[in-house]
C-alpha positions in Angstrom: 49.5 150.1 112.5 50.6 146.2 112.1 47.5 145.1 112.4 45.5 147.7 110.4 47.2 146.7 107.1 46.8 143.4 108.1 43.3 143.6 108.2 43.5 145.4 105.2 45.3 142.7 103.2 43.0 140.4 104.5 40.0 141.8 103.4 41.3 142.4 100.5 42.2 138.7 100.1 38.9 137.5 100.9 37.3 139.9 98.5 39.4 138.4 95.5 38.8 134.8 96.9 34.8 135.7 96.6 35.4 136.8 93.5 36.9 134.5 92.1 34.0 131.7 93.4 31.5 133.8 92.0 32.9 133.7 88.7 33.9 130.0 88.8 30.5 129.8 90.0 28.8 131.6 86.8 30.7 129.8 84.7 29.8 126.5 86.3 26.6 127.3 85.9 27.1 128.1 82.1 28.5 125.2 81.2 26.3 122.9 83.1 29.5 120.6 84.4 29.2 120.4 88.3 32.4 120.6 89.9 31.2 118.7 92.7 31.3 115.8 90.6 34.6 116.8 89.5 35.9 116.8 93.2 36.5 120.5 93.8 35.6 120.6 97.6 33.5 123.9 97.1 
């Protein structure tokens, strides 16, 4: 049972982590700056 919801809030986590790159990612992509030049290590 432990380790179900802990699965569970994992997946969750690493759904909202995607997410969130994606949209950093679009918005990257928008404005043109590249965070890799910025230093962000993704």
């Amino acid at each position: 049972m432990v380790l179900i919801s802990f699965a569970l809030l994992f997946r969750i986590c690493f759904s909202l982590g995607r997410l969130v790159e994606n949209k950093i990612h679009t918005l990257d992509q928008n404005r043109n700056i590249g965070w890799r030049n910025v230093g962000v290590p993704w």
